[in-house]
Backbone as ProteinMPNN parsed JSONL, in Angstrom:
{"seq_chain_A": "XXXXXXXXXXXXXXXXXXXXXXXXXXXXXXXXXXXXXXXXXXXXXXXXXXXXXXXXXXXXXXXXXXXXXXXXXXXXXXXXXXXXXXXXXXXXXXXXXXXXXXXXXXXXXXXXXXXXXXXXXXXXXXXXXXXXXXXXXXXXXXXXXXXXXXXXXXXXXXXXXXXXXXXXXXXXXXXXXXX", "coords_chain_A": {"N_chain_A": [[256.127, 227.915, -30.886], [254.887, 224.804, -31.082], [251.797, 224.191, -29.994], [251.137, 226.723, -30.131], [250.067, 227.301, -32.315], [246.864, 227.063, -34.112], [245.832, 225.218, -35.81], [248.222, 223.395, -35.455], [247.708, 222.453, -32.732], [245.173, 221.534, -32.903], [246.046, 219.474, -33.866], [248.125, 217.855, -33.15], [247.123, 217.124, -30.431], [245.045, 215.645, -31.185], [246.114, 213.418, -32.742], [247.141, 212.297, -30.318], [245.348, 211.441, -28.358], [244.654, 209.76, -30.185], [246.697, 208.006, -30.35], [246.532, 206.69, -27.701], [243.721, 205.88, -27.733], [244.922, 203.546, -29.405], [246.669, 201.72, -27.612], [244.82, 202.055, -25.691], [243.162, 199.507, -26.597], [245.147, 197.49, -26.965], [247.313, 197.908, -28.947], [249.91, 198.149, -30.735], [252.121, 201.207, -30.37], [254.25, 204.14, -32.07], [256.837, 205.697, -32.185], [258.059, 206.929, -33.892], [256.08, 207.692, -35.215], [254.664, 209.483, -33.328], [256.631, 211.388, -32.71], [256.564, 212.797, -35.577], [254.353, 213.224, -35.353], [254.528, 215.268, -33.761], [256.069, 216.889, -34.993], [255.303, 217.844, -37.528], [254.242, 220.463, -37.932], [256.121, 222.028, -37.565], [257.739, 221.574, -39.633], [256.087, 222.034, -41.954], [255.671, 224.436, -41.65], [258.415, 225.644, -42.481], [258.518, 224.509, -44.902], [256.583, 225.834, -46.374], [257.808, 228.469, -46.276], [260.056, 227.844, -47.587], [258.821, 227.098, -50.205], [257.828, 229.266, -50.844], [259.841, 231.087, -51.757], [260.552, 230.325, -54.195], [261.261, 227.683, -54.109], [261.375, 224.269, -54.989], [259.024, 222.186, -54.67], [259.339, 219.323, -53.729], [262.069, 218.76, -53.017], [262.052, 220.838, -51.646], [260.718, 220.26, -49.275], [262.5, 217.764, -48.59], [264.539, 219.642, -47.393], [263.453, 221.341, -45.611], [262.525, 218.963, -43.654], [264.933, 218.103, -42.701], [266.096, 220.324, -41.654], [264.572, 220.725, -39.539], [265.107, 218.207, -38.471], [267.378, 218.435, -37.805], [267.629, 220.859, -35.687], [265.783, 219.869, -33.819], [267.377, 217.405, -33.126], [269.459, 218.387, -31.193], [268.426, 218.977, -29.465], [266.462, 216.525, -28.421], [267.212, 213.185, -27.705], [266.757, 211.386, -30.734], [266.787, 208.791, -32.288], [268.594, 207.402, -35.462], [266.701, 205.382, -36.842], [264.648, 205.894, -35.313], [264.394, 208.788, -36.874], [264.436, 208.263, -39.372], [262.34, 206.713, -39.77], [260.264, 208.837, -39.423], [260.935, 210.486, -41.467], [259.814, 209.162, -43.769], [257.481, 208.866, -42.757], [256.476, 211.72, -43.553], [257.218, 212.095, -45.899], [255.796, 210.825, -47.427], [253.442, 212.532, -47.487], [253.277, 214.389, -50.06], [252.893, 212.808, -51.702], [250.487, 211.568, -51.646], [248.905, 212.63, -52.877], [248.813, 212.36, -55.605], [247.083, 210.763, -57.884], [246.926, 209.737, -60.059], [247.715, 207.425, -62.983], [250.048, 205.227, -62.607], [250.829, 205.676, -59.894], [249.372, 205.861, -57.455], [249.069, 203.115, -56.968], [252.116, 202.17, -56.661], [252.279, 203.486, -54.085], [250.479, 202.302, -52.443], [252.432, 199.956, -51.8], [254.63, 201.144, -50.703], [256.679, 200.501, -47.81], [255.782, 201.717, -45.505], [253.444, 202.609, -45.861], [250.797, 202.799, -44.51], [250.826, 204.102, -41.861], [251.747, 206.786, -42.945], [249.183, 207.447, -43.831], [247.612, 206.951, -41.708], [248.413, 209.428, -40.678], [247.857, 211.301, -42.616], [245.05, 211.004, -42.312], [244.495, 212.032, -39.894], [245.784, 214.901, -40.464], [243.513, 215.99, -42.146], [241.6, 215.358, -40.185], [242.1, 217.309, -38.372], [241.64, 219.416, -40.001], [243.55, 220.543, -41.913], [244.186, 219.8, -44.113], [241.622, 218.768, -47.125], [239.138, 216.56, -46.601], [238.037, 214.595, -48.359], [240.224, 214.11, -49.795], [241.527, 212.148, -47.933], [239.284, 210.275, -48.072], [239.153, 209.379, -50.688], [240.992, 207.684, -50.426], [241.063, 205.736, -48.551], [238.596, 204.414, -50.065], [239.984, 203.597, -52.199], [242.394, 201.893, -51.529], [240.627, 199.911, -50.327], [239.724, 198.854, -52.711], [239.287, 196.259, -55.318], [241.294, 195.064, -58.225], [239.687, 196.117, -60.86], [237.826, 197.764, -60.161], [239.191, 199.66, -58.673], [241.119, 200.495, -60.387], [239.018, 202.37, -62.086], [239.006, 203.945, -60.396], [241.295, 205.853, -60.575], [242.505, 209.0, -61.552], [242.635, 211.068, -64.347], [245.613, 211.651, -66.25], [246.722, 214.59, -65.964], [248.159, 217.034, -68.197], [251.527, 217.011, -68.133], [252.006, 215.378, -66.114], [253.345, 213.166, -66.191], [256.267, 211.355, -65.564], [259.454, 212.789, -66.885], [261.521, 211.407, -68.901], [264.48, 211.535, -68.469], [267.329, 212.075, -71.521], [270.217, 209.835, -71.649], [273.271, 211.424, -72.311], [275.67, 211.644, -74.956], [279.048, 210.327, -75.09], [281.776, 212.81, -75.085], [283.657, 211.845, -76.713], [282.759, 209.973, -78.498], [282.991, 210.282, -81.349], [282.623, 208.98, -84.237], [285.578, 207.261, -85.472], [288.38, 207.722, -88.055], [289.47, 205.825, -90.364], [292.754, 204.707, -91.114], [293.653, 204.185, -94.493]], "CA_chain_A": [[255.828, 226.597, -30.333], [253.478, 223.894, -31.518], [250.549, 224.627, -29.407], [250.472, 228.283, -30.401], [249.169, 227.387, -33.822], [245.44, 226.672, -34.004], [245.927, 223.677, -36.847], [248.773, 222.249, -34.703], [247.308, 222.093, -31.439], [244.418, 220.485, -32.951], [246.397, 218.262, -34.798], [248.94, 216.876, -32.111], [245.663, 216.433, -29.275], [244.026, 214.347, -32.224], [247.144, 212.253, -32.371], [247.416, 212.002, -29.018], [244.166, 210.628, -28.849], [244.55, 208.144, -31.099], [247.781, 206.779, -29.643], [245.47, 206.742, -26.2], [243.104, 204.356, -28.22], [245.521, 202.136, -29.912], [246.952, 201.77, -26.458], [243.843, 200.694, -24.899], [242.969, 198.575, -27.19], [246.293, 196.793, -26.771], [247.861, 198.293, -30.053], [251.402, 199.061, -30.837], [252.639, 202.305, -30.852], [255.463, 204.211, -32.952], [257.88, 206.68, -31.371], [258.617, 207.558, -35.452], [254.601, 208.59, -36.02], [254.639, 210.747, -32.239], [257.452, 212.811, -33.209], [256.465, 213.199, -36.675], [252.582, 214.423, -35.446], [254.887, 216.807, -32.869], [257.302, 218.319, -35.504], [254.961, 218.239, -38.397], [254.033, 222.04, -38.151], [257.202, 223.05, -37.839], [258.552, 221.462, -40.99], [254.836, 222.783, -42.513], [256.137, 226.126, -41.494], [259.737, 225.773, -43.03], [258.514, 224.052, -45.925], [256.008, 226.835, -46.666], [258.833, 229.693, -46.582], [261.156, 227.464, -48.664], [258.201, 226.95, -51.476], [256.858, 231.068, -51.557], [261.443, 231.723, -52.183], [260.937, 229.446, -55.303], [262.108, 226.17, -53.964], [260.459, 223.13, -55.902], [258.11, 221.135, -53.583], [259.406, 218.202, -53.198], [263.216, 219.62, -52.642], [261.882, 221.621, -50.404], [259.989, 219.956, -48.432], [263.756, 217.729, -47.758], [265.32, 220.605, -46.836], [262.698, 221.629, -44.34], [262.675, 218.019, -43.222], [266.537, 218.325, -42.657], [266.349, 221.545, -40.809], [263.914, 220.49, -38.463], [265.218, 217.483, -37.515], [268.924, 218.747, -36.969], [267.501, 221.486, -34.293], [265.39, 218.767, -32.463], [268.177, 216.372, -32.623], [270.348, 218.834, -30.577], [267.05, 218.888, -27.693], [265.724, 214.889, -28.037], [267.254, 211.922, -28.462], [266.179, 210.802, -31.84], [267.689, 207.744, -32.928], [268.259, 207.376, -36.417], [266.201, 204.702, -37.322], [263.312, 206.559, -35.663], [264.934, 209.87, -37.929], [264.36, 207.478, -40.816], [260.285, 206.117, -39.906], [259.42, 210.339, -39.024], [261.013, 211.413, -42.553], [258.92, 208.163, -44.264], [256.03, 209.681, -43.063], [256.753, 213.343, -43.739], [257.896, 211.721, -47.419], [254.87, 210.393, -47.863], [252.157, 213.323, -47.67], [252.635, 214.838, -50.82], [252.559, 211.327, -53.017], [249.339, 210.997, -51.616], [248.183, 213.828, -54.067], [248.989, 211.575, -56.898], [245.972, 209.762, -57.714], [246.637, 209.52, -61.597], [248.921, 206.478, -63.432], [250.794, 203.859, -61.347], [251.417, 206.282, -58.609], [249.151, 205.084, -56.269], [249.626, 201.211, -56.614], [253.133, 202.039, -56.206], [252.372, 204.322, -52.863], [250.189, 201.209, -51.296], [253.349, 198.924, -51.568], [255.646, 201.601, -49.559], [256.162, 199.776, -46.339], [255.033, 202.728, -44.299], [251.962, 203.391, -46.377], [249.526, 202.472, -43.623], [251.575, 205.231, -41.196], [251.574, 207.791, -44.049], [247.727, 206.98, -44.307], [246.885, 207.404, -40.574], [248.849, 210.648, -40.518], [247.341, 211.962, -43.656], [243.765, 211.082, -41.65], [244.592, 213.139, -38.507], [245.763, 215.814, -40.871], [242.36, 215.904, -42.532], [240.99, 215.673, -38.992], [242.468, 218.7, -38.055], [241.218, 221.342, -40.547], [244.932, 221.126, -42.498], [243.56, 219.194, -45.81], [240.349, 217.931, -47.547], [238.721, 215.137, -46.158], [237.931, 214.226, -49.558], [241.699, 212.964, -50.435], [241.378, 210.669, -47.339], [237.765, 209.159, -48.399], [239.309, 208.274, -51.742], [242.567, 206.945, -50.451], [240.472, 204.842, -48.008], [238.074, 203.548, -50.688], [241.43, 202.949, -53.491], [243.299, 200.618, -50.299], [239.817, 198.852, -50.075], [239.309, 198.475, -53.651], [239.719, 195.504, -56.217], [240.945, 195.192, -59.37], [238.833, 196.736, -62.04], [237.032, 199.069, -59.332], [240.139, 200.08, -58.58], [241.529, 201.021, -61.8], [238.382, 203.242, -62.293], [239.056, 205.072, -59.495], [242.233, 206.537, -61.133], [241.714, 210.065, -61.941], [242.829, 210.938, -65.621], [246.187, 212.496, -65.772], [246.803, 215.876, -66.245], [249.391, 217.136, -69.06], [252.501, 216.782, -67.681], [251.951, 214.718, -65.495], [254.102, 212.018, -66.431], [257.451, 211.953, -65.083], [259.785, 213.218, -67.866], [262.564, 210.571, -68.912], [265.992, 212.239, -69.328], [268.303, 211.01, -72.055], [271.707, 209.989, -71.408], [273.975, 212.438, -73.504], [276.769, 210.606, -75.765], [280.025, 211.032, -74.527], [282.1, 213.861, -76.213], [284.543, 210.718, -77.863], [282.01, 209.07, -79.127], [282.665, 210.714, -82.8], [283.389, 207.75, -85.353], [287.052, 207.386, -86.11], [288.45, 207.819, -89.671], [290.157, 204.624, -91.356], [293.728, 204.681, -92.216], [293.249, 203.324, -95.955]], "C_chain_A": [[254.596, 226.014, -31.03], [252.273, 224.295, -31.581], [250.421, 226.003, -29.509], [249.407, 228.275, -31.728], [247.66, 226.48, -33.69], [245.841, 225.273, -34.535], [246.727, 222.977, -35.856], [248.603, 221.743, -33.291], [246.349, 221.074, -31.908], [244.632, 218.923, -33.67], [247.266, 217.286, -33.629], [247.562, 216.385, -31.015], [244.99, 215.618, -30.485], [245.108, 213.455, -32.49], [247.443, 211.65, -31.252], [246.277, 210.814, -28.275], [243.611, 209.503, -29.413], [245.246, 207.35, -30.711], [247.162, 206.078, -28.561], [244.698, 206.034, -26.505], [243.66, 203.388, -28.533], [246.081, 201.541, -28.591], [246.221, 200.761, -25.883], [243.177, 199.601, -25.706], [244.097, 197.065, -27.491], [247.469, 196.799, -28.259], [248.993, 198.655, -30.085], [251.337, 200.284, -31.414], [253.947, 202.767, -31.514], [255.77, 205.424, -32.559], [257.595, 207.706, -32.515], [256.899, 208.774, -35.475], [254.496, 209.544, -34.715], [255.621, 211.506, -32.683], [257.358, 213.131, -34.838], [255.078, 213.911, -36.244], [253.702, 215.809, -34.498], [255.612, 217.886, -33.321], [256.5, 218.77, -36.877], [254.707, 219.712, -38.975], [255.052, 222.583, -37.811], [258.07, 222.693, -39.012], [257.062, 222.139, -42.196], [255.39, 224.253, -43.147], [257.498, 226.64, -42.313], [259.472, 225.24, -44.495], [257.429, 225.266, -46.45], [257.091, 227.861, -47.127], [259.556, 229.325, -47.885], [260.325, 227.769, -50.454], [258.054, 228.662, -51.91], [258.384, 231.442, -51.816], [261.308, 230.882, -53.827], [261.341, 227.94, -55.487], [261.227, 225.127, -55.314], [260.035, 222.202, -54.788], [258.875, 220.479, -52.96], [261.415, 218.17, -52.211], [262.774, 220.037, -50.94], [261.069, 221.083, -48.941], [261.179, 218.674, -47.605], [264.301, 218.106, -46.841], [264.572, 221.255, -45.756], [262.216, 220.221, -43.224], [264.011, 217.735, -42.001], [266.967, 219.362, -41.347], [265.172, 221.419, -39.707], [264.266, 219.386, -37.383], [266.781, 217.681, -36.881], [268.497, 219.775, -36.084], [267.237, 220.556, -33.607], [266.447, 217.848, -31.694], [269.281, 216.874, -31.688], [269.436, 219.168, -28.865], [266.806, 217.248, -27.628], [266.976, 214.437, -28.776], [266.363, 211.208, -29.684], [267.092, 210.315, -32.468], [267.646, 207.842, -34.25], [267.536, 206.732, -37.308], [264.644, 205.455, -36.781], [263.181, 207.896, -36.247], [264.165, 209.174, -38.962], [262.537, 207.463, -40.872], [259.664, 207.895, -40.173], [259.795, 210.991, -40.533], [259.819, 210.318, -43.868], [258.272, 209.138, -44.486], [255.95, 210.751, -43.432], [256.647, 212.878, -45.359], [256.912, 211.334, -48.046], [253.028, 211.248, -48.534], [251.841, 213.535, -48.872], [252.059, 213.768, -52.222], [251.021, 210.966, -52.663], [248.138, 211.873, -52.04], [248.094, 213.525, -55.485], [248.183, 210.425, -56.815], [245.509, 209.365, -59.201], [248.088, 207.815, -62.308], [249.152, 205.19, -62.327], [251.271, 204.644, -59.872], [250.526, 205.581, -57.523], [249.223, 204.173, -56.02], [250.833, 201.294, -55.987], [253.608, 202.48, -54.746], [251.642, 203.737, -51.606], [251.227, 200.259, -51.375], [254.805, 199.204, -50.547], [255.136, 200.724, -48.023], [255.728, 200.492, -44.863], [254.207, 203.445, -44.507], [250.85, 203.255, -44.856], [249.95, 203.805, -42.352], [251.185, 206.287, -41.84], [250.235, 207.681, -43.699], [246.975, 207.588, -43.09], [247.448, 209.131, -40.339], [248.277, 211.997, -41.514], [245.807, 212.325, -42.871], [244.006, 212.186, -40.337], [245.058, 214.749, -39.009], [244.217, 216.486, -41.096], [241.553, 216.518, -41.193], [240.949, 216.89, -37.612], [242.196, 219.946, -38.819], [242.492, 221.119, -42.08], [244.232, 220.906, -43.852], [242.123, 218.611, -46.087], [239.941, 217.025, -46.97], [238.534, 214.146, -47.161], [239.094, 213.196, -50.119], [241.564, 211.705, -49.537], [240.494, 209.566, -47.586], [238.729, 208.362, -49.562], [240.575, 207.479, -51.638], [241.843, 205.377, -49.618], [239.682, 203.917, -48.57], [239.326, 202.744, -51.791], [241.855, 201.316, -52.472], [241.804, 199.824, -50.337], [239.154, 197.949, -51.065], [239.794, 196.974, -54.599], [240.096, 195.537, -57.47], [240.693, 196.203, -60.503], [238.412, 198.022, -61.398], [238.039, 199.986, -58.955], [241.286, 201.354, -59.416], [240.603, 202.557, -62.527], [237.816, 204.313, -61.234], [240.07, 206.306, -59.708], [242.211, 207.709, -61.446], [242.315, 210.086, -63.421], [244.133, 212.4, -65.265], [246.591, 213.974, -66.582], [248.188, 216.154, -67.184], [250.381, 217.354, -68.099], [252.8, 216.426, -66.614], [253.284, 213.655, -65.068], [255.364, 212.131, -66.344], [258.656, 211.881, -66.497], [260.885, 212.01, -68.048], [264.056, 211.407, -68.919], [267.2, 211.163, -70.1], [269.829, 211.187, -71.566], [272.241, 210.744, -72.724], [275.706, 211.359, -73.964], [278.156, 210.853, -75.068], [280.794, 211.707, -75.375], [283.25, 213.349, -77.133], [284.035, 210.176, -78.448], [281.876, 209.235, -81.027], [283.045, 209.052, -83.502], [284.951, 208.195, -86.222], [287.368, 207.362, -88.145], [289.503, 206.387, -89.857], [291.286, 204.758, -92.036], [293.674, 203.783, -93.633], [293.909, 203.797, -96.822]], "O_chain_A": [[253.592, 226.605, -31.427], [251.642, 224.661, -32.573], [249.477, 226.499, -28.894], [248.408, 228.937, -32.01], [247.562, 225.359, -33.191], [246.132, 224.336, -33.791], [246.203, 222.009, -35.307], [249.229, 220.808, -32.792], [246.469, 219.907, -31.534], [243.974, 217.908, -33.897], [246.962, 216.12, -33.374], [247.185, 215.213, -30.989], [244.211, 214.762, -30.065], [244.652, 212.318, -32.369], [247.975, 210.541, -31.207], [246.477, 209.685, -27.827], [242.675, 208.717, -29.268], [244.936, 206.165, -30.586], [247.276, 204.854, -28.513], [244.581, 205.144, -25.662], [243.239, 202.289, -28.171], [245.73, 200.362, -28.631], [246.401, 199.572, -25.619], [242.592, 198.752, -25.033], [243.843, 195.996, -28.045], [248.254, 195.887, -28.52], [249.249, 199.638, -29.39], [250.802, 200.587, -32.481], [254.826, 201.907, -31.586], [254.886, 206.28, -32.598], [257.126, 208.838, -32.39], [256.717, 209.978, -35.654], [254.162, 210.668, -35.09], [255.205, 212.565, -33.153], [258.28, 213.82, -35.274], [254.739, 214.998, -36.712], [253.56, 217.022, -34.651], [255.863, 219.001, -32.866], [256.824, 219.832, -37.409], [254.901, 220.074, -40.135], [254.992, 223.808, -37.708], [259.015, 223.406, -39.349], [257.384, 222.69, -43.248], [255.498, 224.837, -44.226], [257.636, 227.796, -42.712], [260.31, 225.591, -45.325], [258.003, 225.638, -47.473], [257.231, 228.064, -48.334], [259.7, 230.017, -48.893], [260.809, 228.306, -51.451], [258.158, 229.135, -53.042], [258.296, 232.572, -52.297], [262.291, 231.039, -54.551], [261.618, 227.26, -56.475], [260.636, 225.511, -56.323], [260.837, 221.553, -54.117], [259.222, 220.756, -51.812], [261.734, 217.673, -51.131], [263.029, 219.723, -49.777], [260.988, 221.62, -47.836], [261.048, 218.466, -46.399], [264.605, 217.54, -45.791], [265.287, 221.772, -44.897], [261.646, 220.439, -42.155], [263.966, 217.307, -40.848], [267.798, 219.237, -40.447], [265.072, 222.413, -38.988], [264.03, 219.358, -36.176], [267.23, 217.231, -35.827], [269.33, 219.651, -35.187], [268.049, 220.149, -32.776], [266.557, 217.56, -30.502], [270.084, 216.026, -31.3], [269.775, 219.446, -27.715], [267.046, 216.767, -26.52], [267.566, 214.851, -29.774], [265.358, 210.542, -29.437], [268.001, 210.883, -33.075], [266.616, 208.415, -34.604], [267.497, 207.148, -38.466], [263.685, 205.589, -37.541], [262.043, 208.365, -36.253], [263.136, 209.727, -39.349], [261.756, 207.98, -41.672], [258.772, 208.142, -40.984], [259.101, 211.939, -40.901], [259.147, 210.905, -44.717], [258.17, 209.942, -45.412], [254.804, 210.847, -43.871], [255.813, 213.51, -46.007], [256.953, 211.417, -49.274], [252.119, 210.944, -49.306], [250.721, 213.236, -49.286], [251.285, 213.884, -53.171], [250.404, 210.149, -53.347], [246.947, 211.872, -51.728], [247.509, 214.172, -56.353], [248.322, 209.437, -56.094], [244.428, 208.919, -59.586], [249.175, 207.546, -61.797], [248.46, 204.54, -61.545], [251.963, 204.144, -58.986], [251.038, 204.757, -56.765], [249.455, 203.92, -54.838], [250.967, 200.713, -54.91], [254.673, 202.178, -54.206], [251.759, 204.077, -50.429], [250.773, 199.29, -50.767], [255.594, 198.449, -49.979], [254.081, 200.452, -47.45], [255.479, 200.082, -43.729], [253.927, 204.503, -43.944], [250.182, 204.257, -44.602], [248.951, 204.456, -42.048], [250.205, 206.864, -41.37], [250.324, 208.115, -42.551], [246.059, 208.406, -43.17], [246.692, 209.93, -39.786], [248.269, 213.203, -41.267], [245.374, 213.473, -42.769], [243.308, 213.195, -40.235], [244.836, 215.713, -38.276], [243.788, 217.362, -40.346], [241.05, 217.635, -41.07], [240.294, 217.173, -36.609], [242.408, 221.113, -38.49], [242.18, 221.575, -43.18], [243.787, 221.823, -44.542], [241.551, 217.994, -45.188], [240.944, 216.362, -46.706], [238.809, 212.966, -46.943], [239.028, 212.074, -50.622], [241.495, 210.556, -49.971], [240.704, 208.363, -47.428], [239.034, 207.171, -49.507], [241.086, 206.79, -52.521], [242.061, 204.228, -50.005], [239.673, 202.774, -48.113], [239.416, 201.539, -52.026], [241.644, 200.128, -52.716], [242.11, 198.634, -50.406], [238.464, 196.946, -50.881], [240.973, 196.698, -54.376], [239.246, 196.092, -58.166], [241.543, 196.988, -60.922], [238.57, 199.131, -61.908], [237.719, 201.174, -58.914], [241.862, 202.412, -59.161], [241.109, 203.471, -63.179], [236.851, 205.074, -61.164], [239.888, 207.433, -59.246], [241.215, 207.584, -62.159], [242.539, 208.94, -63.81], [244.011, 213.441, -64.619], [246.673, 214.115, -67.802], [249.214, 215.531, -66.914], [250.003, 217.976, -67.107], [253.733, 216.939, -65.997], [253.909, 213.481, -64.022], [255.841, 213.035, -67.03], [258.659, 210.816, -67.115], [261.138, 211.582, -66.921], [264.335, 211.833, -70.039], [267.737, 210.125, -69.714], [270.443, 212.199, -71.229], [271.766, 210.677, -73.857], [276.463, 210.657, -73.293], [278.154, 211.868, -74.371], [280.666, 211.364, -76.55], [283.757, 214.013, -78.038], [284.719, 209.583, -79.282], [281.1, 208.653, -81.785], [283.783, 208.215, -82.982], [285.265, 208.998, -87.101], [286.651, 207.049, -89.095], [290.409, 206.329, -89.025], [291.268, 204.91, -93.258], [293.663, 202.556, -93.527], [293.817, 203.366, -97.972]]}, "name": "protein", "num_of_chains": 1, "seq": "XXXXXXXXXXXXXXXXXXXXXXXXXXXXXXXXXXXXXXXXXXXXXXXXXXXXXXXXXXXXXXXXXXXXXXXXXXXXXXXXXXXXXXXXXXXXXXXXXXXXXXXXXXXXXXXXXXXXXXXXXXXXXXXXXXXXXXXXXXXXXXXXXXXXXXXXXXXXXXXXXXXXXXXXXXXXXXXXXXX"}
């Protein structure tokens, strides 16, 4: 269960918390971001196993997406449109480790960056990750421009997402010329 794990107890009561402010403050809340702070450590937990078998991150972190929300969905009602907002945010954590190229411009224009963003912060605020990634995600979103640009970090060899070529098709030889 949730609340057995140190990190996720302190992580769901610090969400909880926050909903409890936006609240009184007269703030909308999101069904999608409560059941994503309540299942997060158990797709954590499944996405962990999948990565130490060999999986590939981002794969894996699907497939532990997948398998978390088909148990729940056989205990809660979870509509699919709030299926859809809770995998967003889930979809969103590890892009917000990419802080080299066009990745992050392209990761403040997702329309559930600001979600992603607060969920990343309550991570943080729980022990799980750096605080560090959130400062500079918080100064990037506040930045302009130029200041902006030289916030970029410099990217690391192979970084850059690989192109793959299309392969010819196996007719494609050049015909011979009755002559």
């Amino acid at each position: 269960m949730i609340l057995e794990q140190p990190l996720g107890e302190k992580f769901v009561m610090l969400a909880l918390a926050s909903t409890d402010e936006r609240v009184r403050r007269g703030k909308g809340t999101s069904p999608g971001f409560l059941f994503a702070t309540l299942l997060w450590h158990e797709v954590l937990a499944h996405w962990d196993k999948m990565k130490a078998k060999g999986e590939a991150k981002i794969p894996a972190l699907f497939q532990a997406m997948d398998t978390v929300l088909d148990v729940q969905g056989e205990k809660l009602a979870i509509t699919r449109r709030i299926a859809g907002d809770i995998k967003d945010i889930w979809a969103l954590q590890p892009r917000f480790e990419q802080r080299a190229g066009k990745r992050p411009y392209a990761l403040l224009e997702q329309p559930r960056f600001r979600a992603g963003y607060d969920f990343l912060l309550l991570r943080a605020q729980a022990g799980e990750i750096d605080m560090e990634l959130v400062e500079w995600w918080t100064r990037f979103q506040n930045a302009e421009g130029d200041k902006r640009a030289e916030m970029l970090l410099p990217e690391a060899a192979g970084d850059k997402k690989k192109r793959r070529r299309r392969k010819k098709p196996a007719n494609a030889t050049p015909q011979a010329s009755d002559a």
